[in-house]
N, CA and C of each residue as an Amber inpcrd file, in Angstrom:
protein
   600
 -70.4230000  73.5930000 -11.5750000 -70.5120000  73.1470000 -10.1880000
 -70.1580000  71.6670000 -10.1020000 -69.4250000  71.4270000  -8.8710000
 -69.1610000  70.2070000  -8.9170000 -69.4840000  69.0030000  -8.0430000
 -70.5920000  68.2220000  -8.1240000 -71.1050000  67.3910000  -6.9470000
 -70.7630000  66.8410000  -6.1390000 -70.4860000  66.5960000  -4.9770000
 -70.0800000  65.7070000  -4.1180000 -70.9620000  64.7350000  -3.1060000
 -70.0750000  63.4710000  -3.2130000 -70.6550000  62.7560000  -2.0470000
 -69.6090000  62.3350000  -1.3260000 -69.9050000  62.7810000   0.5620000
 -69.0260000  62.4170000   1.2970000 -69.5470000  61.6380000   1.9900000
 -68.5280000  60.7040000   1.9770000 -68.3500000  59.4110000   2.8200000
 -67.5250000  58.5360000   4.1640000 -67.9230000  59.0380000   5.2520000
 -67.3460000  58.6630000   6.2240000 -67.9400000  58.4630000   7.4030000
 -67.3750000  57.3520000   8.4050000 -68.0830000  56.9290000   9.2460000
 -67.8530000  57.5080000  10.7850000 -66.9670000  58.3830000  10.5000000
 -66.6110000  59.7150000  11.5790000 -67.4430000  60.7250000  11.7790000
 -68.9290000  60.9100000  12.3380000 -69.2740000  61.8000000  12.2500000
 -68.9920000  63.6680000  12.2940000 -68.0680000  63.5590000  13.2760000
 -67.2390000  65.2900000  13.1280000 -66.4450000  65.3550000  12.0850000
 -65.4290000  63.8270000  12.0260000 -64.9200000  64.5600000  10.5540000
 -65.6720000  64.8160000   9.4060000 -66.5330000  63.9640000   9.0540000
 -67.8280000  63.9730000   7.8130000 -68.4230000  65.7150000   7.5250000
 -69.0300000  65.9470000   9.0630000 -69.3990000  66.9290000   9.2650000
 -68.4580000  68.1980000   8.8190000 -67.2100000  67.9980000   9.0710000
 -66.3070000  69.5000000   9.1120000 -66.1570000  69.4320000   7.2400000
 -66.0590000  68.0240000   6.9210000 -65.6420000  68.3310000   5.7080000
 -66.8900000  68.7910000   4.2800000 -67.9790000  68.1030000   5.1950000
 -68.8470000  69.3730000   4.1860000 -69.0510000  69.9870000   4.5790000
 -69.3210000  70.3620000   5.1700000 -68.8320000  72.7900000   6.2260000
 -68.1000000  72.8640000   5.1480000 -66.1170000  72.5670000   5.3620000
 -65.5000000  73.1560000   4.5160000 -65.7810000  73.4230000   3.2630000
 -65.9490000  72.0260000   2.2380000 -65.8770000  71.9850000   1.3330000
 -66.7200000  72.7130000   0.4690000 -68.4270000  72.6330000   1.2660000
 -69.3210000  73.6280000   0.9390000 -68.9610000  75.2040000   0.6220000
 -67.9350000  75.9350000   1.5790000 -67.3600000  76.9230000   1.3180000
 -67.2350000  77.0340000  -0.0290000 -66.4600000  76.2720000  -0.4190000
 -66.1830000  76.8560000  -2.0680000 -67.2500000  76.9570000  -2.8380000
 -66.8750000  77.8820000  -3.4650000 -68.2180000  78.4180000  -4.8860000
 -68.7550000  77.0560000  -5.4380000 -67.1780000  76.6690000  -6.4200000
 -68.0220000  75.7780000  -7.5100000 -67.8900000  74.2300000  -6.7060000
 -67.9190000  73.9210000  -5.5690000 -67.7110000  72.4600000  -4.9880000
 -69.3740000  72.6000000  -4.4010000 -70.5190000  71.4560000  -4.6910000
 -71.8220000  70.7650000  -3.7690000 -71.6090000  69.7470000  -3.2890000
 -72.2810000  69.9420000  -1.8310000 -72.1320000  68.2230000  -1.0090000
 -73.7580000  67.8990000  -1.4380000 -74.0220000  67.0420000  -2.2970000
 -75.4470000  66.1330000  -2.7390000 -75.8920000  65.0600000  -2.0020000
 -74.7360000  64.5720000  -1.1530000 -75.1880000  63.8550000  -0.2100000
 -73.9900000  63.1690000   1.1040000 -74.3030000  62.8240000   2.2770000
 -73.8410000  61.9710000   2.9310000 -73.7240000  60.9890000   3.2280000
 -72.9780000  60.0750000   3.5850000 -73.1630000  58.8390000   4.1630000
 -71.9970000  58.3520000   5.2050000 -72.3400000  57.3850000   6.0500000
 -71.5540000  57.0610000   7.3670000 -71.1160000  55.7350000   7.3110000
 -71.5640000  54.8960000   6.0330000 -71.3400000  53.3110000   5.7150000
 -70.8330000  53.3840000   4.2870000 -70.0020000  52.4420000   4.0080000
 -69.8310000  51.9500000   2.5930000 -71.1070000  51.5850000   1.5650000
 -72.0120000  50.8090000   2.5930000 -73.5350000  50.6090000   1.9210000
 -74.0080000  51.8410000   1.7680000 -74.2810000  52.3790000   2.5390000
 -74.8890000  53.8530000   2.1100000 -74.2940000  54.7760000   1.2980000
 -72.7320000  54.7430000   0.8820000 -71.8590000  55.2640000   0.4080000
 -72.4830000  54.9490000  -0.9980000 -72.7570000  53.5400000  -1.6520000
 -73.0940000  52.9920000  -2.9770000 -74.1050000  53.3270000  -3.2260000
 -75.4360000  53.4770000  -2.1090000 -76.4180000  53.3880000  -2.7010000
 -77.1070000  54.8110000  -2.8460000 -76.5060000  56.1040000  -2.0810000
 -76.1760000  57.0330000  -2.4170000 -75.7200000  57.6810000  -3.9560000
 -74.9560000  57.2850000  -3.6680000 -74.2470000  57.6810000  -5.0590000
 -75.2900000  57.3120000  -6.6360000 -75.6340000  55.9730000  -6.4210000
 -76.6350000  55.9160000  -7.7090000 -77.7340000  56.7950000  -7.2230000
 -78.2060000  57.2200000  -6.1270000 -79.6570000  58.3390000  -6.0260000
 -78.9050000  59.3860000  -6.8100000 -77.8600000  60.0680000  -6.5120000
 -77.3150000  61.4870000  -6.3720000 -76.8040000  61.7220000  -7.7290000
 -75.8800000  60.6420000  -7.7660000 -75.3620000  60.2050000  -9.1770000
 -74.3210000  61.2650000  -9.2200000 -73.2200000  61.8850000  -7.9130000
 -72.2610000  62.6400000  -7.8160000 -71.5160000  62.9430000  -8.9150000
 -70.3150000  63.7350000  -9.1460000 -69.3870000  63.9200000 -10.1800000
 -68.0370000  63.1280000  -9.3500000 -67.9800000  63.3960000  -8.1990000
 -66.8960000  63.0140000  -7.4020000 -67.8770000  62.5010000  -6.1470000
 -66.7670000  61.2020000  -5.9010000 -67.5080000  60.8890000  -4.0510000
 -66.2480000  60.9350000  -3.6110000 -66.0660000  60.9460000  -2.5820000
 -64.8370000  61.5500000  -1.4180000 -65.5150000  60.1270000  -0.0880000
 -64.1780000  59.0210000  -0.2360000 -64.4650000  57.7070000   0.4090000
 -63.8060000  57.7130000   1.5670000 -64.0800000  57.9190000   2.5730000
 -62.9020000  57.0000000   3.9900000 -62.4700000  55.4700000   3.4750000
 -61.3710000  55.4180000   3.2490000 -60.9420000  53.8530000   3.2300000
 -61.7170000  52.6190000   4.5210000 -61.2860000  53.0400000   5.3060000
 -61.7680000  52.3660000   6.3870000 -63.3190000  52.2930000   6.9460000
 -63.9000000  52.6580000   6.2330000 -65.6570000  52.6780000   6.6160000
 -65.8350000  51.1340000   6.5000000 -67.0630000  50.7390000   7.8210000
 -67.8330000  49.5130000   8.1290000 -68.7200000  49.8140000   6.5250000
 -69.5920000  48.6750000   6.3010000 -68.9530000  47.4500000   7.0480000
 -68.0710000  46.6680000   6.0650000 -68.5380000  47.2590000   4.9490000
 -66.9730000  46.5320000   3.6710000 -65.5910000  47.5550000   4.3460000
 -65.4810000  48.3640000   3.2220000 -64.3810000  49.6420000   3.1130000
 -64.8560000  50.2360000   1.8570000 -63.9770000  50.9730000   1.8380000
 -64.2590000  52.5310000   0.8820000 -63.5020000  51.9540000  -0.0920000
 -62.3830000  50.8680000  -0.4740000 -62.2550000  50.6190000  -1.7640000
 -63.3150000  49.2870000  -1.9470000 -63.9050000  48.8610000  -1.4380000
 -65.0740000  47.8000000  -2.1850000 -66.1150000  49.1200000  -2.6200000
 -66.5310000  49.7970000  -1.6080000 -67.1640000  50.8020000  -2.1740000
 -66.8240000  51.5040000  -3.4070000 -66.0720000  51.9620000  -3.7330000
 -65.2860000  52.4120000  -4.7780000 -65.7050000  51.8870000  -6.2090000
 -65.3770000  50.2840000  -5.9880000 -65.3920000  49.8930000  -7.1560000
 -66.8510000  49.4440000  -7.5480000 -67.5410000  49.3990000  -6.4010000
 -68.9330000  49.1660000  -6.7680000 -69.9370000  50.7430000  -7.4500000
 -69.1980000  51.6020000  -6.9290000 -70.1490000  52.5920000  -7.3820000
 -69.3400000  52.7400000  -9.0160000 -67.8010000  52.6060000  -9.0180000
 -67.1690000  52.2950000 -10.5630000 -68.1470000  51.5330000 -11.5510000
 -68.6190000  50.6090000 -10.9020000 -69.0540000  49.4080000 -11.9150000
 -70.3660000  50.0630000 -12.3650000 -71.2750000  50.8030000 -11.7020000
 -71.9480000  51.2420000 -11.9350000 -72.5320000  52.6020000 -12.7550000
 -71.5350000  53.3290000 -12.1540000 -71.7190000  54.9950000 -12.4460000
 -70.4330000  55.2190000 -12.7800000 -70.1330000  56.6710000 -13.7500000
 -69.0810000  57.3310000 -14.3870000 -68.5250000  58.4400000 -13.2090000
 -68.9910000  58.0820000 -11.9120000 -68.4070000  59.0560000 -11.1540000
 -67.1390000  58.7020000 -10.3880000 -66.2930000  59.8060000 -10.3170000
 -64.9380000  59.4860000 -10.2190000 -64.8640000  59.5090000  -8.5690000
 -63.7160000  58.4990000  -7.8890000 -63.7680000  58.2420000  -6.5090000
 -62.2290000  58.9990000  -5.9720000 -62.3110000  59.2360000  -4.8600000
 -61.3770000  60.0020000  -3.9110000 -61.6480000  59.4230000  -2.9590000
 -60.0400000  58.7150000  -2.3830000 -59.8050000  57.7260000  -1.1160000
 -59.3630000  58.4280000  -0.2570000 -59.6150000  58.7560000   0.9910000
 -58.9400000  58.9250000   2.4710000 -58.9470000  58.3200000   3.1900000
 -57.2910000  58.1230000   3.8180000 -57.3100000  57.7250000   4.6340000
 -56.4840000  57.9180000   6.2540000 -56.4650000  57.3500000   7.1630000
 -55.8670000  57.6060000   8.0910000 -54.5820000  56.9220000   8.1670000
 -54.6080000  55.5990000   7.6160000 -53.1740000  55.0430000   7.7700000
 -53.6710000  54.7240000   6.1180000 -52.2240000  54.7610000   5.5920000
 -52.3650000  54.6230000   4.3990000 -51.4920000  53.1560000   3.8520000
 -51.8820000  52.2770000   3.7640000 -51.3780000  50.9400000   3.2860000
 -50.5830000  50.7160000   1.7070000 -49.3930000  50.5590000   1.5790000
 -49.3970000  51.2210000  -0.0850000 -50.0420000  49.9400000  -0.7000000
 -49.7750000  48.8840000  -0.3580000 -50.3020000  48.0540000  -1.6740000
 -51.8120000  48.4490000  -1.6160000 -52.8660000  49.1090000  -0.9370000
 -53.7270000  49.2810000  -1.1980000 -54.0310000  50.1720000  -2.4750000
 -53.0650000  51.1610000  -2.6060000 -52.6810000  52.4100000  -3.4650000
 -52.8220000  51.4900000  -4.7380000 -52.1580000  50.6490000  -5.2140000
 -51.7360000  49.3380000  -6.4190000 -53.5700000  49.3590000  -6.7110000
 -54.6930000  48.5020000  -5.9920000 -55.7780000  47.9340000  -5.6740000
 -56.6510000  49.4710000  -6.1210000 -56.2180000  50.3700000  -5.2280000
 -57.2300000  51.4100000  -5.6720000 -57.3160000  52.2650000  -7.1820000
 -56.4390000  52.1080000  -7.7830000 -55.7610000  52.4360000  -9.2010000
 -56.4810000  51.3730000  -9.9910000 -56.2910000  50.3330000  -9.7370000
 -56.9800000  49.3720000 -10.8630000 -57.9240000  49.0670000 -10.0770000
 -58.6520000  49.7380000  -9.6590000 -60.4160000  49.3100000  -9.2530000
 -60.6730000  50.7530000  -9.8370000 -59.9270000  52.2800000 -10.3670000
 -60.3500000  53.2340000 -11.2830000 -60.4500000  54.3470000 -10.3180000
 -59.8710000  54.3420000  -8.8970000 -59.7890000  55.5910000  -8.0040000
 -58.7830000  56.4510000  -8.5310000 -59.5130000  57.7350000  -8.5080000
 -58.1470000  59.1770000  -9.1780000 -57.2980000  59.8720000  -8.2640000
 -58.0220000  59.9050000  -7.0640000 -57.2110000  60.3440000  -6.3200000
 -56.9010000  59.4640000  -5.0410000 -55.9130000  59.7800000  -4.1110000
 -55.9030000  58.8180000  -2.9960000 -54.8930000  59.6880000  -2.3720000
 -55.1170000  60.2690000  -0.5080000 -54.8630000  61.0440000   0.1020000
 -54.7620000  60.6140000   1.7550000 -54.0460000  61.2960000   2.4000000
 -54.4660000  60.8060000   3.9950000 -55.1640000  61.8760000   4.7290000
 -56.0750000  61.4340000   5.8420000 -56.5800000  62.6660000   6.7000000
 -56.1630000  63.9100000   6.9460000 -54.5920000  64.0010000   6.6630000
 -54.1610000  65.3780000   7.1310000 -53.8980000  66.1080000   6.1450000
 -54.8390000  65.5930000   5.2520000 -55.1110000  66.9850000   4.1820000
 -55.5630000  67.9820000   4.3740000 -55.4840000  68.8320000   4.4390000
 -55.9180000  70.1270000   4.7480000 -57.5890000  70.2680000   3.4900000
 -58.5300000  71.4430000   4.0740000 -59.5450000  71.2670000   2.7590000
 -59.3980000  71.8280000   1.8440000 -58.4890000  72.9870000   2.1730000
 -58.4240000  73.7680000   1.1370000 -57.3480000  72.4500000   0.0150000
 -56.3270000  72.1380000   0.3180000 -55.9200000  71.1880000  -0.5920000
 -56.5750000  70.4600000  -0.9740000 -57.6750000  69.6330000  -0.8030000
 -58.3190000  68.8810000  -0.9860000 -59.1400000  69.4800000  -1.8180000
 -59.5660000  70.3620000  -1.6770000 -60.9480000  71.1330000  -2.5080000
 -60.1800000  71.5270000  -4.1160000 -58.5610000  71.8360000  -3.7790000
 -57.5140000  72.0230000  -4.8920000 -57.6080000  70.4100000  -5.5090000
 -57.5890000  69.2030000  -4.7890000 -57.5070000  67.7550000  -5.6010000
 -58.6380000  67.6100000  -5.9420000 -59.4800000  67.8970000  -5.6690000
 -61.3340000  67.4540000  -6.3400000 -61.3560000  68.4680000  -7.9690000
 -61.0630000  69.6330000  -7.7300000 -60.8280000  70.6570000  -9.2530000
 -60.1780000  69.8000000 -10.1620000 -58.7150000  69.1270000  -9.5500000
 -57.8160000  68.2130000 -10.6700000 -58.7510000  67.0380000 -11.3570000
 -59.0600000  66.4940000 -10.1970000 -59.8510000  65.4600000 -10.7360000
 -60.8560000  65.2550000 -11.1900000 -61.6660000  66.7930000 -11.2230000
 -62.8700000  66.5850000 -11.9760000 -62.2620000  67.3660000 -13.5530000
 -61.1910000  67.6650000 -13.4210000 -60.4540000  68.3090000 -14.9760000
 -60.0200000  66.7880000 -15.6780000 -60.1240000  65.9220000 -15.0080000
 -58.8500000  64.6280000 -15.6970000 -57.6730000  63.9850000 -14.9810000
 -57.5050000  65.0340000 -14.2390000 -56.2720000  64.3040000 -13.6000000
 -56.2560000  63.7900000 -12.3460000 -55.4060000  62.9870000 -11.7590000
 -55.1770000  61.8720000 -10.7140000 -54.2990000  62.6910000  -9.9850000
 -54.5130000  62.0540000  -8.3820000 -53.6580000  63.2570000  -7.4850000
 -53.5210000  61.5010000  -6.3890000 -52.0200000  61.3030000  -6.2960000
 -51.6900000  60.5680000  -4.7130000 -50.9680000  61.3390000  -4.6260000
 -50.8060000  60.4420000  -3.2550000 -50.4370000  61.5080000  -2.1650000
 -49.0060000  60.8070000  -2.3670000 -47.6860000  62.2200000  -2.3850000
 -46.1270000  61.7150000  -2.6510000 -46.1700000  60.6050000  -1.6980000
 -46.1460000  60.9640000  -0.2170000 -45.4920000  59.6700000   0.9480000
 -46.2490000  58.4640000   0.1980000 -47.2330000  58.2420000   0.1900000
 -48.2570000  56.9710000  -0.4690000 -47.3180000  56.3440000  -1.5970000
 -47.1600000  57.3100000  -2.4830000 -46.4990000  56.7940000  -3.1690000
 -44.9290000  56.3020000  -3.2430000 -44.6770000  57.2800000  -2.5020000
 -42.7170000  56.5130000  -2.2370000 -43.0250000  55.2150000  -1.4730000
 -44.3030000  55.0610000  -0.4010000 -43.8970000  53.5950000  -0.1720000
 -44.5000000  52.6080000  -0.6260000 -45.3870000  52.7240000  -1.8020000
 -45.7140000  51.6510000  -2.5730000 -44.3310000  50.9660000  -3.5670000
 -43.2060000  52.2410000  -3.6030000 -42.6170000  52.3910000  -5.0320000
 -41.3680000  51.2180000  -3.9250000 -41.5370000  51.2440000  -2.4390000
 -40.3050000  50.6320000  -1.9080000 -40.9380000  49.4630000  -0.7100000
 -42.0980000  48.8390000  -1.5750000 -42.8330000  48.1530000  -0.5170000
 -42.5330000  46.5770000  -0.6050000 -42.0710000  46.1510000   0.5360000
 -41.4450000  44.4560000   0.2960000 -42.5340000  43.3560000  -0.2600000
 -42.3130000  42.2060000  -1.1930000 -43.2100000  41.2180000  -2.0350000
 -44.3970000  40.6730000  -0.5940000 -44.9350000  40.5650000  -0.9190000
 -45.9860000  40.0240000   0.0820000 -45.9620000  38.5990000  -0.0320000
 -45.6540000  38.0190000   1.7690000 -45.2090000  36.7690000   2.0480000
 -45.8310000  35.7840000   1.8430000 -47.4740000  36.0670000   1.6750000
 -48.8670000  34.8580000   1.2310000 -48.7010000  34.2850000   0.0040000
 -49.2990000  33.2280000   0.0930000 -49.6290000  32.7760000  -1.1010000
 -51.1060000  32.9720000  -1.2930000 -51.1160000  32.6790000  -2.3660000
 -52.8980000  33.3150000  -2.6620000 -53.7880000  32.4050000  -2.4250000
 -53.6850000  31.0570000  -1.6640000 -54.4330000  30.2360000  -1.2110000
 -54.3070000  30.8460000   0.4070000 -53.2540000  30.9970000   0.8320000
 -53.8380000  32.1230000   2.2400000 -54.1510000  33.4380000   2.0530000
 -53.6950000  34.1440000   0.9990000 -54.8550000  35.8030000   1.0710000
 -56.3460000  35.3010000   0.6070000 -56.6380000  34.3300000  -0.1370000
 -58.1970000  33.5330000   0.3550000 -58.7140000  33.2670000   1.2270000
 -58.0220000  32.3360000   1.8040000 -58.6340000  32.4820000   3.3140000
 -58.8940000  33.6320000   4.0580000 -57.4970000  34.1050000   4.2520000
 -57.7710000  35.2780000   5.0050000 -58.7930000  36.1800000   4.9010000
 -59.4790000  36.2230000   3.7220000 -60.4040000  37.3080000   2.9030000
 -61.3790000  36.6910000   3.5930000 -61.5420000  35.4940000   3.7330000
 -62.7280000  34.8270000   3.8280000 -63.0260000  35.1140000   5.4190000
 -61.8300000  34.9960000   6.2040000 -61.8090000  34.9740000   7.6100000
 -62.2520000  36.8510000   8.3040000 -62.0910000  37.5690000   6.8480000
 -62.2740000  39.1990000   7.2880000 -63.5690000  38.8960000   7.9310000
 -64.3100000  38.3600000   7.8370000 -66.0140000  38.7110000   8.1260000
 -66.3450000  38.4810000   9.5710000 -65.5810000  37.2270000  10.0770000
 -65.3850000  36.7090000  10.9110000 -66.2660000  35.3250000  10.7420000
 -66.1010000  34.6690000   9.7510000 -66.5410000  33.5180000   9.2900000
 -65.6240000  32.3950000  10.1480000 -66.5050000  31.2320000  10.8130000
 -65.7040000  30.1090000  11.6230000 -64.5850000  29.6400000   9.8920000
 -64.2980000  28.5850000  10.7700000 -63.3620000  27.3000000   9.9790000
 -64.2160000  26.8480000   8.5880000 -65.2820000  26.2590000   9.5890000
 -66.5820000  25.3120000   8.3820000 -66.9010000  26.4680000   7.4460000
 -67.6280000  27.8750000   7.9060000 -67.6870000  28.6080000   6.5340000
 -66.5910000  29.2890000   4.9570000 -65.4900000  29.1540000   6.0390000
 -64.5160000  29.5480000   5.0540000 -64.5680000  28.6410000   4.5150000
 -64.1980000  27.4600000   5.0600000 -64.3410000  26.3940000   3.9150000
 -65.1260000  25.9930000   2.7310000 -66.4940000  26.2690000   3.4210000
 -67.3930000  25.9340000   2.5610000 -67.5600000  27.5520000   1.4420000
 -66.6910000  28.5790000   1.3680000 -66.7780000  29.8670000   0.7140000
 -65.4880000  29.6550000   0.1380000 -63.8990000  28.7020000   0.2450000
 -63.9980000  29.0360000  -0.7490000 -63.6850000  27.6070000  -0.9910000
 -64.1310000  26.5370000  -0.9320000 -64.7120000  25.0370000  -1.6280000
 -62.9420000  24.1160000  -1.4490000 -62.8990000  24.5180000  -0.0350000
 -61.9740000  23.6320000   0.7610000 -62.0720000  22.5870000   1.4510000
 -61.5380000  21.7960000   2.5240000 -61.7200000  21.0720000   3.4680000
 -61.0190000  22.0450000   4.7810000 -62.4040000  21.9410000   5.6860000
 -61.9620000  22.3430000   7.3650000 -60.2310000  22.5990000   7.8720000
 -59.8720000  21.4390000   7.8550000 -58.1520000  20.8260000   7.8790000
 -57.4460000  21.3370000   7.2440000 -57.6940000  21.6510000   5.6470000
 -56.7040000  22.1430000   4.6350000 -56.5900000  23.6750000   4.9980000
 -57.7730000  24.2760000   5.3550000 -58.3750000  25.5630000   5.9560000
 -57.8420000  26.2310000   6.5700000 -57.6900000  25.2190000   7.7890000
 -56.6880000  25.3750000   9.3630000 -55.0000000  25.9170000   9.1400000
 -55.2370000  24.7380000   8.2470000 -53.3740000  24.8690000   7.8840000
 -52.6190000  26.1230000   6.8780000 -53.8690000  26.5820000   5.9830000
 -53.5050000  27.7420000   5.3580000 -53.7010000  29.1120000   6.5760000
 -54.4500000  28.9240000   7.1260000 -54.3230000  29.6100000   8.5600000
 -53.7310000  30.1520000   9.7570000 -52.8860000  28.7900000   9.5370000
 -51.9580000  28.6100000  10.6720000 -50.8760000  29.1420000   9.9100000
 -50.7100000  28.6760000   8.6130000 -49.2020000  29.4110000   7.8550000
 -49.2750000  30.6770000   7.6810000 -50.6550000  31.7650000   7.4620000
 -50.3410000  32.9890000   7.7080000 -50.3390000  33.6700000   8.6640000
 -50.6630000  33.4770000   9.4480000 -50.6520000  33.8090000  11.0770000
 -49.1460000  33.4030000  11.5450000 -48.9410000  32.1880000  10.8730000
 -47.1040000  32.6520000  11.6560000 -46.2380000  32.8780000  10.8910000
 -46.7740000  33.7140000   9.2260000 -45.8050000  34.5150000   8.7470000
 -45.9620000  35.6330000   9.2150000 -47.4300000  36.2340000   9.0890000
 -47.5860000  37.6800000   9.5860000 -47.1990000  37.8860000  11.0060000
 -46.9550000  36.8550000  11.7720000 -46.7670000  37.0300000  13.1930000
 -47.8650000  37.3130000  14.4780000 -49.0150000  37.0430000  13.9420000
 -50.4500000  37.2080000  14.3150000 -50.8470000  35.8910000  15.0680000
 -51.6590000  36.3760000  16.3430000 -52.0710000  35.2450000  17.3370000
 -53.3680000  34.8900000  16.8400000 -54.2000000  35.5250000  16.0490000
 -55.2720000  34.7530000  15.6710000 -55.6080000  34.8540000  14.3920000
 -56.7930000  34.3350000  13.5690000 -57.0880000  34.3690000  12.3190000
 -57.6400000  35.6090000  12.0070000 -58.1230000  36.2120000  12.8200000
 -58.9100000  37.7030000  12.4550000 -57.9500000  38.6000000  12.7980000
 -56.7340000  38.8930000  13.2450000 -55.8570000  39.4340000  13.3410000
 -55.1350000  39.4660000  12.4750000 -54.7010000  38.4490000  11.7040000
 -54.1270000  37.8590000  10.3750000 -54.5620000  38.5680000   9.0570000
 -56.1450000  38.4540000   9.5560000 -56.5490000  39.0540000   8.4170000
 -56.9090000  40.0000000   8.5900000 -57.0900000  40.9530000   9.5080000
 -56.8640000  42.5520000   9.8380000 -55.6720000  43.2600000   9.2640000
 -54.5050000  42.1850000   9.3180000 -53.4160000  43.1670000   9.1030000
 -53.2280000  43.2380000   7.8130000 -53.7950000  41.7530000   6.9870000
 -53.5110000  41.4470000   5.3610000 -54.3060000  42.7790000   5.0130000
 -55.4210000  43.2270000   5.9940000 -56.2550000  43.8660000   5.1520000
 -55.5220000  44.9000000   5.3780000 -55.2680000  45.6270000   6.7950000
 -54.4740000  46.9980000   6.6870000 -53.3090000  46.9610000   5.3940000
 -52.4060000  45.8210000   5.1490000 -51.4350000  46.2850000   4.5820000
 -51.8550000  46.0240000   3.0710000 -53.4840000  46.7760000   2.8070000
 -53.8790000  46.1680000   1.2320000 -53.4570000  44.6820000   0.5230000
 -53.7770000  43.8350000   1.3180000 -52.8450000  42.4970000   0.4850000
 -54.5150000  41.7950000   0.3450000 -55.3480000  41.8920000   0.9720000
 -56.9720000  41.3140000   0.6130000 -57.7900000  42.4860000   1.0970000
């Protein structure tokens, strides 16, 4: 039998997918959750074989989640998502995710990728992967995907700064340069999109 913990902050989808998944003989749902926090702290109660992550869950995401329940436990992670970002695909591989899929998986396929991956093997999803394999260099420098990371929370000027041991001014200006590469009117927009397109 094979454990599961599902994780998503969609309640009907959450819901349909342990209905489905429950169907099968050798697949158990051991637990739920609707947060990334609850997603982690779950998983060490349950101590799953597989957790099944929404990428996009409040209030981190499903790959911080991921790698936190990695660091912890030998249980293997499965990413969904709705829009699928490839450089995130890069990020979720070396944080130790096996599989990585979009919403319109069907369950029965899905219930077919949880069997692979609790045998050993890794399942992305082809499209995911053709556009990681043809995805353009990312325009930041890594003193603005810092910031930006910093700005995900919605941290002012003064805290980014003081998180990651800048000056206010120097702050602004790494700010201002990714916002008018990405083409973004504000700093949390900036860093919405760094985050959609897996770059922080």
């Amino acid at each position: 039998m094979i454990r599961l913990l599902i994780a998503d902050d969609e309640d009907l989808l959450r819901s349909a997918l342990v209905a489905l998944l429950g169907l099968e003989q050798d697949l158990t749902v051991v637990a739920e959750a609707a947060t990334s926090t609850d997603a982690v702290r779950l998983a060490r109660e349950h101590r799953p074989d597989i957790a099944v992550l929404d990428l996009e869950m409040p209030p981190t995401d499903g790959l911080r989640a991921a790698e936190e329940i990695r660091a912890a436990l030998p249980t293997q992670i499965v990413l969904v998502t709705l829009h699928a970002p490839p450089a995130v695909l890069r990020r979720a591989l070396a944080a130790g995710v096996r599989g990585f899929f979009p919403k319109t998986t069907s369950a029965a396929v899905l219930a077919g990728i949880i069997r692979d991956i609790a045998a050993g093997r890794r399942y992305v999803d082809p499209d995911i992967a053709a556009s990681a394999l043809t995805e353009d260099n990312c325009p930041l420098t890594d003193r603005e995907l810092e910031v930006l990371r910093a700005a995900r929370t919605g941290a002012s000027v003064v805290e980014i700064a003081a998180a990651v041991h800048l000056a206010p001014g120097t702050v602004r200006n790494y700010l201002s340069a990714a916002m008018s590469k990405l083409g973004t009117p504000t700093r949390h927009a900036a860093a919405h999109h760094a985050w959609q397109q897996g770059r922080i």
